[in-house]
C-alpha positions as CSV (number, residue, x, y, z in Angstrom):
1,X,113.6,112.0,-1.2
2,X,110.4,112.7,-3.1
3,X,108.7,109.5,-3.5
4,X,105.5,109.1,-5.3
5,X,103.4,106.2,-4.5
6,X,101.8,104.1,-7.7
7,X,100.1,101.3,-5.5
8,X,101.3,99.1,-2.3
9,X,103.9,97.3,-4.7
10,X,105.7,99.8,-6.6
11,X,106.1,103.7,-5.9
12,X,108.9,105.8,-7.9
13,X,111.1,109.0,-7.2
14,X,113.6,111.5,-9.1
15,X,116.8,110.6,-8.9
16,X,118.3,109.4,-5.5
17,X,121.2,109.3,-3.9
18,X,123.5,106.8,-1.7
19,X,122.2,109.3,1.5
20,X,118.6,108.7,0.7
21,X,119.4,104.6,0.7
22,X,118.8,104.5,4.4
23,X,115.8,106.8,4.4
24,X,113.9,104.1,1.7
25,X,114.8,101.4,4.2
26,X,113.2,102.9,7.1
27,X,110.2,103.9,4.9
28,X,110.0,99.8,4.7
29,X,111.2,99.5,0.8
30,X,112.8,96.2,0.3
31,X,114.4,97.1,-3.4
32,X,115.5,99.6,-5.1
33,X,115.1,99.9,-9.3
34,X,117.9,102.2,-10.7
35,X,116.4,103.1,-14.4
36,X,118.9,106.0,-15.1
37,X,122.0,105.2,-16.9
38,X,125.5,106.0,-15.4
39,X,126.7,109.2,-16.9
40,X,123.2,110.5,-18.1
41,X,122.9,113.7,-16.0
42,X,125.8,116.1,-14.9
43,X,128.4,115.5,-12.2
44,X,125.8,116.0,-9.2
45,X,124.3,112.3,-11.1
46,X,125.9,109.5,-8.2
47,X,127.3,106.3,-10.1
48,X,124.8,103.2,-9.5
49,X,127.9,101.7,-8.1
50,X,127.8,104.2,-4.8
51,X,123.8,104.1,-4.6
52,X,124.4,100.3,-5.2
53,X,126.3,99.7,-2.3
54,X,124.7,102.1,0.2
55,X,121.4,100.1,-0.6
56,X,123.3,97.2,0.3
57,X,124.8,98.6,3.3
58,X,120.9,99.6,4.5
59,X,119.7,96.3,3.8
60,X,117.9,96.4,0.5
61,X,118.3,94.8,-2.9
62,X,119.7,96.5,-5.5
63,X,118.2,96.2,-9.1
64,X,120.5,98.6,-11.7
65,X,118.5,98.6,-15.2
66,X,119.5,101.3,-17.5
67,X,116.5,102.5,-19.7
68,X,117.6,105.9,-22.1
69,X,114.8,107.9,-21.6
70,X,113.0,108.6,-24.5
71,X,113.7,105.3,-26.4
72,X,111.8,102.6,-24.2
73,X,112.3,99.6,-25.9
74,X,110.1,96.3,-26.1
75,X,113.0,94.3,-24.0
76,X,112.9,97.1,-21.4
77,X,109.7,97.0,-20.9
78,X,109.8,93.1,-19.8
79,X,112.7,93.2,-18.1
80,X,111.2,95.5,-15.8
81,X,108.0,93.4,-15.4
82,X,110.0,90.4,-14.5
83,X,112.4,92.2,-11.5
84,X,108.8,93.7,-10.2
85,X,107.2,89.9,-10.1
86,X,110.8,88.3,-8.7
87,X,111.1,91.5,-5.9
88,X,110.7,91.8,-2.9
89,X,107.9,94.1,-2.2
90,X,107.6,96.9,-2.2
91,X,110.0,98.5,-4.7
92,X,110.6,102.1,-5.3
93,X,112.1,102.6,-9.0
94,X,114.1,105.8,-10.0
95,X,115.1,107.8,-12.7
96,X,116.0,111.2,-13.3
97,X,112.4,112.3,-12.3
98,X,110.4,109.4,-12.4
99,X,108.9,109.3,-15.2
100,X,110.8,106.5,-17.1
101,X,110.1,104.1,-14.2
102,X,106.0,105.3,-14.2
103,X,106.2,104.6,-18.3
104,X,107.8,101.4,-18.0
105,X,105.9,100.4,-14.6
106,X,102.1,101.6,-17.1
107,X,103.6,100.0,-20.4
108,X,103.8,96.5,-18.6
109,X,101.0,96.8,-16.5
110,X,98.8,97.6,-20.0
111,X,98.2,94.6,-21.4
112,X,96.5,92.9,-17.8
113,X,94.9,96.4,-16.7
114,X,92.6,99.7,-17.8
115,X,94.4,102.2,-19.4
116,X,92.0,104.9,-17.8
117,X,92.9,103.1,-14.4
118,X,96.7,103.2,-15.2
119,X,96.6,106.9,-16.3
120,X,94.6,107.8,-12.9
121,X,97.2,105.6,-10.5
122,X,99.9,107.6,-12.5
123,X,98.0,110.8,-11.9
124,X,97.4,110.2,-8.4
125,X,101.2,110.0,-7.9
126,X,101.9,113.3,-10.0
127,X,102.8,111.7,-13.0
128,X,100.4,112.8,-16.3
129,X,100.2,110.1,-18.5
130,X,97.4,110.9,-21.1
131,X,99.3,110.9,-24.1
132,X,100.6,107.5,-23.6
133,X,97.0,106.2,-23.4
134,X,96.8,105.5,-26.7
135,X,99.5,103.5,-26.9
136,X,98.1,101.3,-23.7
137,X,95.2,101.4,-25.0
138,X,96.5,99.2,-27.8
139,X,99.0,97.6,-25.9
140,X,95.7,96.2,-23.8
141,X,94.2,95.0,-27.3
142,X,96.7,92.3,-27.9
């Protein structure tokens, strides 16, 4: 598992499977975000129905919310903002590298924060998001 840590509530990882389940729980997660759609990646990609119920089986919640990467919509973008507020803390969200779930976690958090803070908490997990400051920037305007 190669977890990045945003802040205390949220941290993200590449793409995870039923055998890391366990490891998040011991690492104190509470829930688990799925943002990769079933099918997306080749046949080592495991369905969200076998990380679904290995999360269960370790104790966590299980949150499966398909976002195609690339084409972040509006509706995608709140959904994720509500299952962070409704959680229980903290979540670790993942995708095919994490990037999807640090986009969707810095889209949301735009229009209450910096952008220059959200690019540096996305930096300081690994994740380079200057060319989406512009569009937080504006996203903070509204």
């Amino acid at each position: 598992m190669d977890v990045k840590k945003i802040n205390d509530t949220i941290s993200v990882s590449p793409q995870m499977s039923p055998a890391d389940m366990a490891d998040a729980a011991a690492q104190g997660f509470k829930t688990v975000i799925n943002n990769r759609p079933d099918g997306e990646g080749g046949a080592d990609q495991p369905s969200s129905e076998a990380v679904a119920e290995a999360a269960r089986a370790a104790g966590l919640d299980y949150i499966y919310m398909p976002v195609v990467s690339g084409q972040i919509t509006e509706a995608n973008i709140a959904d994720f903002q509500k299952a962070l507020a409704n959680a229980q803390k903290p979540v670790l969200a993942f995708c095919r590298t994490g990037t999807r779930c640090t986009n969707l976690w810095a889209l949301g958090e735009a229009p209450t924060g910096s952008a220059a803070e959200i690019v540096q908490q996305a930096a300081d997990a690994g994740y380079d998001l200057r060319p989406l400051a512009p569009v937080l920037q504006q996203r903070g305007a509204k």
